[in-house]
N, C-alpha and C positions, 0 to 999 in steps of 0.2 A: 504494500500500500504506500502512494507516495506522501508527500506532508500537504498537499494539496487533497488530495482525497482524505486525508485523516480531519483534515481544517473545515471541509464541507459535512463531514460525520458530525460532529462536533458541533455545528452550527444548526445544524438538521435538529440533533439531540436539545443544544438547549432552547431552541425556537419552539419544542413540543413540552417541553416545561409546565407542568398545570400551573397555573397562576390565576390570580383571581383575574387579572389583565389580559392573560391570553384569553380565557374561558369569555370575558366580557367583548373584548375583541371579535370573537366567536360569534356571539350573540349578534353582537352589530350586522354581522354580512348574512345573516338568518334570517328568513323570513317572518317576523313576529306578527300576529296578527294585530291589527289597530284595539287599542281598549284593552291590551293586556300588558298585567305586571308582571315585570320577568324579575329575581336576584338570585342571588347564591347561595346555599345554605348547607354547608360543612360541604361544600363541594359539590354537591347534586343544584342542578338549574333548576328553578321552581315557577310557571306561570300558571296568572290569573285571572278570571276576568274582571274587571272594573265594572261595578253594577251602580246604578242609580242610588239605592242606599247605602254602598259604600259610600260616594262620592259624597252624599248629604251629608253626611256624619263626619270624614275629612274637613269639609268645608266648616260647618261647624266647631269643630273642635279649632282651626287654625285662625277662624275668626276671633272666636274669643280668647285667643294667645296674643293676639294681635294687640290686645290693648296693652299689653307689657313687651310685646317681644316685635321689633320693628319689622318689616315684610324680610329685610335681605336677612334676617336671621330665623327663618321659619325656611322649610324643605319639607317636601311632598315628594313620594316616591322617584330618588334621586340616589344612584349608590353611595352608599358612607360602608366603605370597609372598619370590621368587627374582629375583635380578638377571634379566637379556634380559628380551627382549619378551613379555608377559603370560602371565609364569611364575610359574602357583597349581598348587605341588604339593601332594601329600598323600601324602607319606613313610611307609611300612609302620612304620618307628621312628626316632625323634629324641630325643636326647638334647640338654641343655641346660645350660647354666654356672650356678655354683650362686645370681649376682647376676642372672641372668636376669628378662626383663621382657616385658610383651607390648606391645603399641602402643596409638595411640587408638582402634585398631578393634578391640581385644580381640583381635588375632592374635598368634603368636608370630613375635618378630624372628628373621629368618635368623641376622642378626650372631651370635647367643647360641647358636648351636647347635655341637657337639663333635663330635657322631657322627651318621650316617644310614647308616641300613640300608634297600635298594630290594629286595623279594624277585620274581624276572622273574616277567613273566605272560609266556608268549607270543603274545598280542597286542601287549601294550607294552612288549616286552624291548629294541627298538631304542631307545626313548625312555631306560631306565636304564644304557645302554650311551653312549650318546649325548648329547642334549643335556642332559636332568639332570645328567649327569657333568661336562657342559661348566659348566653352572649352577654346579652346586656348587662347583665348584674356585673360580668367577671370586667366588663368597660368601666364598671363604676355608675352608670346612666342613674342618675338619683329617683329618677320617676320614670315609671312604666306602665302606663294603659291599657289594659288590653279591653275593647271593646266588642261585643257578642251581638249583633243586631236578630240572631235568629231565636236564642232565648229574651234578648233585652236586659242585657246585663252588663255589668263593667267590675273589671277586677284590677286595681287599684295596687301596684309592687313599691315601695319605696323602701330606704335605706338597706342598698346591694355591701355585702360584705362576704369574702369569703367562696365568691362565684355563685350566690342566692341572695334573694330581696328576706330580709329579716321580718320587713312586716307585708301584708297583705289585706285588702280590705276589700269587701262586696256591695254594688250599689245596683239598684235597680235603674230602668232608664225612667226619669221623673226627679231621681232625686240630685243634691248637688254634690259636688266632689269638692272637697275643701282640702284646696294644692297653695295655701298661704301659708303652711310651715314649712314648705318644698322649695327648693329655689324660683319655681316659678310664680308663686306669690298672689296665687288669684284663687277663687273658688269657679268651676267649669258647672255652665248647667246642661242637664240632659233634656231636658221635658222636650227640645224636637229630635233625638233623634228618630229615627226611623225605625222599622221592625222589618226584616226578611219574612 
């Protein structure tokens, strides 16, 4: 073999590298259908479809962020790579610290984020039950959301220590969520969201 073909071996090999960057790369020249959210999650590709009360309940929720948290500080299904293994999420809503930054690759840093809201598909309700949660706690993310439109519920993670949210709370949709001891410093109301 000469050093010319050892060189093209070699470039072959680390080009096929899993990376969240290649895998995303990937994605791009795919066909995705319009209306779905695609991310990564411990390495497996996860799409979705975007429904009307998902969106309601997104929009909601990032409205009323909005009174504390300026627009360029708020993201809506937007990769933010996550601690474990080739974790490219794309979070229904993210809020972010007011010194917040993006990286060399124009992403935003997990470290900077405050709040996340997952709203269940049921396809990938065990993923925001599960290892997202897992994720997020082990990021530090101080508040965690998870919102249920087809029971009408909200499950409510705050203070991650240890790679789990230490506490956990249950709210119906009607009632409010009091996120004024959380960095983000408001109470969120439910009474529109929607039901599946």
């Amino acid at each position: 073999m000469t050093v010319v073909e050892a060189d093209r071996i070699e470039m072959a090999n680390s080009s096929d590298e899993l990376t969240l960057d290649n895998l995303f790369r990937r994605l791009e020249r795919m066909p995705v259908p319009e209306g779905y959210k695609v991310e990564i999650v411990g390495g497996s590709i996860h799409m979705s479809p975007q429904r009307q009360t998902h969106w309601e309940i997104i929009f909601s929720i990032a409205r009323q962020l909005a009174a504390v948290y300026a627009p360029k500080r708020l993201a809506s299904d937007v990769r933010i790579d996550f601690p474990g293994y080739l974790n490219g999420f794309a979070c229904d809503v993210a809020a972010f610290t007011e010194h917040s930054r993006k990286n060399a690759k124009g992403l935003w840093r997990y470290q900077d984020i405050e709040f996340v809201a997952e709203v269940i598909s049921k396809d990938t309700a065990a993923n925001d039950y599960g290892p997202k949660k897992a994720s997020y706690a082990e990021a530090g993310i101080p508040v965690y959301l998870i919102v249920d439109p087809y029971v009408g519920k909200c499950l409510l993670h705050t203070c991650p220590e240890k790679g789990d949210y230490a506490s956990e709370a249950k709210f119906d949709f009607g009632d409010e969520i009091d996120l004024t001891h959380t960095p983000v410093g408001l109470a969120l109301t439910t009474d529109d969201f929607p039901r599946d």
